[in-house]
N, C-alpha and C positions, 0 to 999 in steps of 0.2 A: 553704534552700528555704522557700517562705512559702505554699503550701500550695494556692497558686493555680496554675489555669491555664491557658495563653494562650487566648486564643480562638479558636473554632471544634475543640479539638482535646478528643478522647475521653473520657469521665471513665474512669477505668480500674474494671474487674469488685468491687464491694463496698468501694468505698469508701465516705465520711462519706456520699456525694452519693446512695448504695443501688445496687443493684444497676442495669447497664446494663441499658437498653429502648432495643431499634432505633427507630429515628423512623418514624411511621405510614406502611406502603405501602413502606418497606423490605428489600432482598433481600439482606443482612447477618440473618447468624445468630447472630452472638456481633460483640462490640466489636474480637476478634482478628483474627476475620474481614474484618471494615470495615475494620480497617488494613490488612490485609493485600493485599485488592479496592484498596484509595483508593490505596498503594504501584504499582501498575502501571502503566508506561509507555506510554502512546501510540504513543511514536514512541524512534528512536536505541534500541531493544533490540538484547541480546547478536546475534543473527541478523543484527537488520539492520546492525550497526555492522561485525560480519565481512564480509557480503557488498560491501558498501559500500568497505572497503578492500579487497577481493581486483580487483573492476572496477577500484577509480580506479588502482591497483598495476600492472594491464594498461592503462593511457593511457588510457583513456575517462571522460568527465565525464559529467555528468549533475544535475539538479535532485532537489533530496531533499527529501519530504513536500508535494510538488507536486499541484496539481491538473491531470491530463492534460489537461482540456476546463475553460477560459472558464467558462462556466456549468454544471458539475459540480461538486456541492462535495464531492464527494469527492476525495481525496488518494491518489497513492499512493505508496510508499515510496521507488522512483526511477524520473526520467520524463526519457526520452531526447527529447525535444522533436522535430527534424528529423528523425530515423526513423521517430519514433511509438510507440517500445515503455515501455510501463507496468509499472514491476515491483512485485509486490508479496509482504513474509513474512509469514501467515498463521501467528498463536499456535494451536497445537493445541486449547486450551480455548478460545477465541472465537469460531474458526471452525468447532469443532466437526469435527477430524480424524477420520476412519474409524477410524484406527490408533491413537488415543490419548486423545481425549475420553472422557470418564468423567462421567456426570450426575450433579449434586451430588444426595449425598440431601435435603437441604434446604431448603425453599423452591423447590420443583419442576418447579411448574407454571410460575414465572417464568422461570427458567433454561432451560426447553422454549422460551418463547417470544423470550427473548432471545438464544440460540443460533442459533435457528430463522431469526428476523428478519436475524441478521447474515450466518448461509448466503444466504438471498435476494438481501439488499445486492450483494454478491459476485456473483452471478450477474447481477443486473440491469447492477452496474461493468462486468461483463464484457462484456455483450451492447451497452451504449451504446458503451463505444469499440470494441469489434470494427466497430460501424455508422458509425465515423466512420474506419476505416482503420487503428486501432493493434492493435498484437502485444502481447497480456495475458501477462506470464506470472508466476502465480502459484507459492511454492514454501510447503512448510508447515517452521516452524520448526526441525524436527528434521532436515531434510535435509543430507548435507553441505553445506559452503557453495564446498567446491571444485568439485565437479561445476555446484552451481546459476550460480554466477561463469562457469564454462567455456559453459556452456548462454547465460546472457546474453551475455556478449562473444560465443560464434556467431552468437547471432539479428540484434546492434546491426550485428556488422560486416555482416554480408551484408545488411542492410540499407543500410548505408551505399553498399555497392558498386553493389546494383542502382538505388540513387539516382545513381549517381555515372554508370553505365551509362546510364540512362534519358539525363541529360541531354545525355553525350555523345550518342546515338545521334539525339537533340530536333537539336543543334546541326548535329551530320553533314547530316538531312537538310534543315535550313536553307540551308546553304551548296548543297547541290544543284539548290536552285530555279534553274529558267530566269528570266532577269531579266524582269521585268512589260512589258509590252509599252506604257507609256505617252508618248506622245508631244509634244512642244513645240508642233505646232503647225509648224516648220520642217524642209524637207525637201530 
């Protein structure tokens, strides 16, 4: 080892280089920490990787880390396009769970406001696509992932059906029309 190294990556706590200092405006508390926050997944977490194969296990596909709306940039976890339903698993600490969230003592004020802001996010995803006709359904991490699987594959299929019903029932009353009363001209 030559004593270097790579870049962008941590000096570690008293080394030659002195003691680790967060970078200015910073919400790392120790350099452990920073690794610790900068290791976490976006996306394909334990939750979602289970849920994801209990659905696709029960035949249903679906788009994953999808944006449900064109001009939405938000994403959600899985998005049934033609039925409309948007799934999303909610980490206990980002979303700020009733049941499990725990406020870092830490750098406090920012964690209030960065929790705070991602609860809203949330609410606001929610209330855009409710306004555009999809079925939100949120599950928080710690939830079984059997029951939540079972919960979606309900919502998808009977979605699908009453889509499948609508058109039948579109085509039925097509074919019932009396023919238009338009004429050649010869009689």
């Amino acid at each position: 080892m030559t004593g270097r190294s790579e870049p962008g990556a941590l000096p570690e706590s008293g080394t030659q280089a002195g003691p680790w200092v967060p970078p200015e405006g910073s919400w790392a508390s120790s350099a452990a920490n920073r690794r610790s926050m900068l290791g976490n997944r976006s996306r394909d977490t334990a939750p979602e990787l289970l849920l994801r194969s209990l659905v696709h296990a029960a035949g249903l596909r679906y788009r994953v880390a999808a944006k449900p709306l064109p001009k939405m940039r938000r994403t959600a976890d899985m998005v049934f396009r033609p039925v409309k339903v948007a799934v999303f698993i909610d980490g206990c600490f980002w979303h700020g769970c009733p049941d499990h969230f725990v406020m870092p003592k830490t750098n406090r004020p920012y964690w209030e406001d960065k929790i705070g802001r991602n609860v809203q996010r949330d609410r606001d995803t929610d209330q855009r696509l409710a306004d555009e006709g999809w079925l939100v359904m949120r599950f928080w991490e710690h939830l079984d992932p059997e029951a939540c699987a079972e919960t979606v594959i309900d919502a998808v299929t009977c979605r699908r059906q009453a889509a499948v019903g609508a058109r039948r029932s579109h085509e039925a009353r097509r074919r019932q029309r009396p023919p238009s009363n338009t004429s050649s001209g010869v009689s």
